[in-house]
C-alpha positions as CSV (number, residue, x, y, z in Angstrom):
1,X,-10.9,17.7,-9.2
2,X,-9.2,17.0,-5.8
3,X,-10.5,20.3,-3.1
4,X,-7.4,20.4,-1.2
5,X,-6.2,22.4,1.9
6,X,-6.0,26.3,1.7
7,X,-8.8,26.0,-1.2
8,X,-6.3,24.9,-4.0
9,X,-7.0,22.2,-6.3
10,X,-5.7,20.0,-8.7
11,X,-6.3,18.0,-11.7
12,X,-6.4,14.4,-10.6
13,X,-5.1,13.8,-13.7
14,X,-1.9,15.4,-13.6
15,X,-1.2,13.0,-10.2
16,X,-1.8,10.0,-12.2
17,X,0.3,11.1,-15.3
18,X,3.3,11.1,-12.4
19,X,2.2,7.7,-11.4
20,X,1.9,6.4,-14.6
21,X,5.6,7.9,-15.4
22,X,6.9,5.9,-12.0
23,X,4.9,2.9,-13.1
24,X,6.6,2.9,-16.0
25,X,10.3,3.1,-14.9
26,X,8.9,-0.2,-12.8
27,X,8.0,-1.8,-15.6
28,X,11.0,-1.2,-17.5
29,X,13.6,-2.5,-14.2
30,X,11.0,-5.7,-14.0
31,X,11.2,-6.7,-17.7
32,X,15.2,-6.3,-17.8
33,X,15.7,-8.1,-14.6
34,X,12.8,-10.8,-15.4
35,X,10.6,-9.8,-12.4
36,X,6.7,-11.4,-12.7
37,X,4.2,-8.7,-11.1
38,X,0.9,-7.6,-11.7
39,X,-1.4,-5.0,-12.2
40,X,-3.4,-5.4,-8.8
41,X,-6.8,-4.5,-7.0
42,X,-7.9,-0.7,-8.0
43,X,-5.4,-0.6,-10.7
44,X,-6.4,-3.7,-12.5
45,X,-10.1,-2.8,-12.3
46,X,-9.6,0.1,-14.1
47,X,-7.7,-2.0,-16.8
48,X,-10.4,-4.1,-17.3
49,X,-13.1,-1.6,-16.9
50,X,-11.7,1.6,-18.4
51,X,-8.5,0.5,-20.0
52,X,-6.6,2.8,-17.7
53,X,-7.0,4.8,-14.5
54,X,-10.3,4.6,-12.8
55,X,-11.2,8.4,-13.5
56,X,-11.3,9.3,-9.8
57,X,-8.5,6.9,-8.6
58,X,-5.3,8.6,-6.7
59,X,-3.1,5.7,-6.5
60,X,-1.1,2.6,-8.5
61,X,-1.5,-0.7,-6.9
62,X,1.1,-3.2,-7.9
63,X,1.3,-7.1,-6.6
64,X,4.2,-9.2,-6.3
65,X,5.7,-12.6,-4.7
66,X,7.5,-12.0,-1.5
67,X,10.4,-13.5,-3.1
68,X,10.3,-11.2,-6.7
69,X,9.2,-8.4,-4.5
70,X,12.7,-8.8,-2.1
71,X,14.6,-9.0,-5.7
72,X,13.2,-6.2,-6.9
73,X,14.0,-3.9,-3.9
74,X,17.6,-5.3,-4.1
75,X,17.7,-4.4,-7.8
76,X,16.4,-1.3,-7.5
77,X,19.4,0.0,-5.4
78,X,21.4,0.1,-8.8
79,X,18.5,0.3,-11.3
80,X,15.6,2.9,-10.2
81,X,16.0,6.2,-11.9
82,X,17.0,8.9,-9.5
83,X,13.9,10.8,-9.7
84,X,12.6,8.5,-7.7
85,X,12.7,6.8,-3.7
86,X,12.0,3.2,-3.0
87,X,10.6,4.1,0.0
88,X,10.6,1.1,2.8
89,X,11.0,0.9,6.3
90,X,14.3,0.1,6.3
91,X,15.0,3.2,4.0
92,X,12.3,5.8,5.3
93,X,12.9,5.5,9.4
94,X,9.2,6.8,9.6
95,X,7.3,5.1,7.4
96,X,4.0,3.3,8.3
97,X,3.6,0.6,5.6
98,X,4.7,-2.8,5.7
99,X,4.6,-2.2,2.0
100,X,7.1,-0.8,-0.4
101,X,6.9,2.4,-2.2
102,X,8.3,4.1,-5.0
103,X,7.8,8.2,-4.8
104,X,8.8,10.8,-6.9
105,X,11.2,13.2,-5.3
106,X,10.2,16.8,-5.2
107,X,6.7,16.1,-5.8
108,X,4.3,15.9,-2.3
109,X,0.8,14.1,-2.3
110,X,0.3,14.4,1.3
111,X,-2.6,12.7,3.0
112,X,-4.2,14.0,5.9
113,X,-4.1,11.0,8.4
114,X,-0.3,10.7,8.0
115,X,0.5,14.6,7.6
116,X,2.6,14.4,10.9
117,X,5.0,12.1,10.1
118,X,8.5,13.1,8.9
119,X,8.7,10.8,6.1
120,X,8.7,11.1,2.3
121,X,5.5,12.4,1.1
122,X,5.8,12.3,-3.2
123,X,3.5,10.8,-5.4
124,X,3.9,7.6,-5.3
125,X,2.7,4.0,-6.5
126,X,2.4,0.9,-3.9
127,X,4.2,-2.8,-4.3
128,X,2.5,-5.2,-2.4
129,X,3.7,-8.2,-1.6
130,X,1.8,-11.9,-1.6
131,X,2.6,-14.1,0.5
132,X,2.0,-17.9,1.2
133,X,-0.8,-18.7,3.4
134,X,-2.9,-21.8,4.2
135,X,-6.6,-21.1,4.5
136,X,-9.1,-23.5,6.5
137,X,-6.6,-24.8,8.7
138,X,-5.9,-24.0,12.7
139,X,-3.1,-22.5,11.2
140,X,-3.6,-20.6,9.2
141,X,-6.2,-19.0,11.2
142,X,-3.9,-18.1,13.3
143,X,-1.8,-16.4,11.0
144,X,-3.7,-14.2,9.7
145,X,-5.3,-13.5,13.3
146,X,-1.6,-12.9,14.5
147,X,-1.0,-10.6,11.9
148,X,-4.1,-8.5,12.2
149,X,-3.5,-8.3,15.9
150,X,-0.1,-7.0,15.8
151,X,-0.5,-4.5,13.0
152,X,-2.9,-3.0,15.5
153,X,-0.7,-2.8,18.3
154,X,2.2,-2.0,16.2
155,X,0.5,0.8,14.5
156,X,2.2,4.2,15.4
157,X,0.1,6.2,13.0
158,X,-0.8,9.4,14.3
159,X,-0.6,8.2,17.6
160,X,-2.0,11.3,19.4
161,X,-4.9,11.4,17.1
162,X,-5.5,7.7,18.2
163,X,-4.5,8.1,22.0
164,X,-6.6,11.9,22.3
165,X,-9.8,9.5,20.7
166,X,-9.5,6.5,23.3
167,X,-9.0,9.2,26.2
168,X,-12.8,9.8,25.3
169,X,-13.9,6.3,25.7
170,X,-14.5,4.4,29.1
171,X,-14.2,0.6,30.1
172,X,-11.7,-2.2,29.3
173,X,-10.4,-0.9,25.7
174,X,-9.9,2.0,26.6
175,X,-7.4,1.1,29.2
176,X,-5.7,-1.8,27.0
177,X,-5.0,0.3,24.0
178,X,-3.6,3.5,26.1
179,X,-1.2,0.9,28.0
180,X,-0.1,-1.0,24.4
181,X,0.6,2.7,23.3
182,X,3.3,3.4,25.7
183,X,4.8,0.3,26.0
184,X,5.3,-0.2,22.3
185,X,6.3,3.4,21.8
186,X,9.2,1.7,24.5
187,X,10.1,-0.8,21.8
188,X,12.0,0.8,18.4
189,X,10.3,0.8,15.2
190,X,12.8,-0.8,13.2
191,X,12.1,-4.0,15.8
192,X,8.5,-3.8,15.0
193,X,8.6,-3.5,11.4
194,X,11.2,-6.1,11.1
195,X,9.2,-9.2,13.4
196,X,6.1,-8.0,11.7
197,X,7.4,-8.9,8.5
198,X,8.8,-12.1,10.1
199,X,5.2,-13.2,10.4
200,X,3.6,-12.3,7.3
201,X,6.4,-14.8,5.8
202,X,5.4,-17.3,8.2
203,X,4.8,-20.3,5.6
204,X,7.0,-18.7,2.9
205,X,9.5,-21.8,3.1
206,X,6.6,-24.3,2.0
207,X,5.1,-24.5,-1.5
208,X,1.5,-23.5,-0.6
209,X,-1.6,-23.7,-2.4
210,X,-2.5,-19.6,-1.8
211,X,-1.0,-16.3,-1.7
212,X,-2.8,-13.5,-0.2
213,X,-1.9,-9.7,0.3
214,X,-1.6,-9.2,4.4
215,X,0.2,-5.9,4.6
216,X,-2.9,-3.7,3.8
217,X,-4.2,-5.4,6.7
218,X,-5.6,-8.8,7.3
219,X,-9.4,-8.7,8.4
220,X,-10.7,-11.8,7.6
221,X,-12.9,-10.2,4.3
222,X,-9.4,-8.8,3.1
223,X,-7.8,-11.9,3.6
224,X,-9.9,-13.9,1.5
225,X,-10.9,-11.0,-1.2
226,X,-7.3,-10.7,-2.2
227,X,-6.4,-14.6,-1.8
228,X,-5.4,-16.1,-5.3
229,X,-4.0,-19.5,-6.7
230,X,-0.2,-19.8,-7.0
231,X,-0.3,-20.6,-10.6
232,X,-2.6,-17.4,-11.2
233,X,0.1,-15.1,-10.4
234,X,2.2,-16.9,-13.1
235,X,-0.9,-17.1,-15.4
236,X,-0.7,-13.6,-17.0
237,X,-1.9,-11.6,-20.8
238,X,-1.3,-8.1,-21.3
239,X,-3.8,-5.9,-20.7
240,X,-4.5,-2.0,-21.7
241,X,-3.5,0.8,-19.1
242,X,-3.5,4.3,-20.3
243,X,-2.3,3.5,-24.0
244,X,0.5,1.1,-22.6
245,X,0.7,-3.2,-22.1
246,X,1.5,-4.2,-18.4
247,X,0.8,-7.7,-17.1
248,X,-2.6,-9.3,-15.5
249,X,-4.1,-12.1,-14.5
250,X,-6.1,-14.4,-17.0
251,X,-8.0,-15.1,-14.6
252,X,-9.1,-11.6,-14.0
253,X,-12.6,-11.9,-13.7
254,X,-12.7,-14.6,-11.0
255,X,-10.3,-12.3,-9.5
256,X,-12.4,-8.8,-9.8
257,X,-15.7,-10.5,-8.6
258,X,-14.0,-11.8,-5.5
259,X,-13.0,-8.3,-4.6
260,X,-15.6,-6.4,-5.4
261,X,-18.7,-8.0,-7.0
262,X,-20.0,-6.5,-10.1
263,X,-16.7,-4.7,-11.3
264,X,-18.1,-3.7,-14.3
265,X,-21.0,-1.7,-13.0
266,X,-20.1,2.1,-11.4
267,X,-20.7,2.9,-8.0
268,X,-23.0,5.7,-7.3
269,X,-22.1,9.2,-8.1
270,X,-21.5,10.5,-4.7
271,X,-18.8,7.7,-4.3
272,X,-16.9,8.4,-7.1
273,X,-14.1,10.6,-5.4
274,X,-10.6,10.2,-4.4
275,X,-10.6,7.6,-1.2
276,X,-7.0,8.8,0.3
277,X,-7.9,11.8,1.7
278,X,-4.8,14.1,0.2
279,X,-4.6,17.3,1.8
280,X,-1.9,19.1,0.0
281,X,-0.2,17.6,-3.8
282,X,2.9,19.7,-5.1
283,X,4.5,18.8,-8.7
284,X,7.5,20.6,-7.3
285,X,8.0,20.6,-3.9
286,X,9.9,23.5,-2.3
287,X,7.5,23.3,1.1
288,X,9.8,24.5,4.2
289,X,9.3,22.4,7.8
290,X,6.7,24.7,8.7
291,X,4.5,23.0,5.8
292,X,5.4,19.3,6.6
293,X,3.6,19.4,10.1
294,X,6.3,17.3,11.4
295,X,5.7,15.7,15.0
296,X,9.0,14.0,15.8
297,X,8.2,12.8,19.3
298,X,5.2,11.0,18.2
299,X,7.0,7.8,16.6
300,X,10.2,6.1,17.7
């Protein structure tokens, strides 16, 4: 059970039967329009290691190439059913993620660090997009440094939340980050999102060795848990999710120890709990603004 605000609660399993319905309507665009992806991260751990949903996850984590993740956002103008919203920044002004989204309209799954943005809040499973990078080298250090660094001053993310915080803390930092705040809050999102984006794609014109997922973030550990082989990505079986056949990696295991060690063994008890900290989930949404907690100031 997820506890959620004003003591109700909900059957975690009634958020993932949504997610396997949007996952679904995915699938089906991908396989007419001969779109490679995979079952990614989370997602394909609990494929391998319960043949479905991990019992406690709350999400659906998708990976594609940058180039069949930009042909399936183009496609999906004419093909995704219209219970659903690719949510992007170029289509949600507000969103946070460098990441695509597909939500379910009329549903809300509203998570608590993000509560006061006035964006689309549905239930929702993530695309994320790999792109090329070029580990060991002076350059591609400096990539994925670049990257990190500007996600961080880019962030607008419950900015008051973040500023009220460093007000509390003394020295050098705390000066730096309150003067990035207000003179990127000078500089429009859309600009942000869109040079951001520029980066990640940095060595996307050359045939590299490695693909990584950078929009998560790009920490050096992250960097190099989700880094995998070209070919890999083409390298795929089926493999069981919740009764249904959707793509992974043959190479799964190399994959799943990389990211997280022994996948097969459970973590302790106390940590097997939803990780994304949702506040409020509606299967049919009829919240009024009052309910959204809607700060419009905070993010331009």
């Amino acid at each position: 059970m997820i506890v959620l605000a004003r003591n109700e609660q909900c059957e975690i399993r009634e958020i993932q039967k949504v997610q396997l319905e949007i996952l679904l309507d995915f699938d089906r665009i991908c396989k007419k329009h001969n779109i490679k992806y995979q079952l990614f991260a989370g997602t394909l751990l609990g494929a391998i290691r319960h043949n479905g949903f991990i019992p406690w996850d709350d999400d659906i984590d998708l990976c594609l190439t940058r180039d069949e993740y930009n042909k399936f956002i183009e496609i999906s103008k004419q093909e995704l059913n219209k219970e659903y919203f690719l949510q992007t920044y170029d289509t949600d002004r507000y969103y946070y993620k460098q990441l695509a989204r597909i939500r379910k309209n009329n549903t809300l799954m509203l998570q608590d660090l993000y509560s006061g943005l006035d964006m689309h809040h549905g239930i929702c499973i993530s695309l994320m997009p790999l792109d090329n990078v070029v580990p060991g080298t002076l350059k591609g250090d400096f990539h994925r440094i670049l990257y990190q660094l500007l996600l961080n001053i880019f962030s607008r993310i419950n900015d008051t939340r973040s500023l009220d915080s460093c007000k509390k803390r003394t020295g050098f930092k705390k000066n730096a980050k309150i003067l990035l705040h207000y003179i990127f809050k000078i500089i429009p999102k859309k600009k942000t999102d869109s040079f951001h984006t520029k980066i990640a794609c940095m060595f996307n014109n050359k045939e590299t060795q490695y693909i990584t997922h950078l929009t998560n973030g790009a920490t050096k550990k992250r960097y190099y848990a989700y880094m995998m082989k070209r070919e890999e990505f083409y390298d795929v079986i089926e493999g069981d999710f919740e009764g249904y056949k959707f793509p992974i990696p043959r190479n799964y295991h190399y994959l799943l120890s990389n990211l997280y060690g022994d996948y097969m063994k459970l973590p302790p008890e106390e940590k097997q709990k939803p990780h994304h900290g949702v506040v409020k989930i509606s299967f049919n949404n009829n919240l009024d603004d009052s309910e959204k907690n809607i700060d419009r100031e905070e993010i331009k």
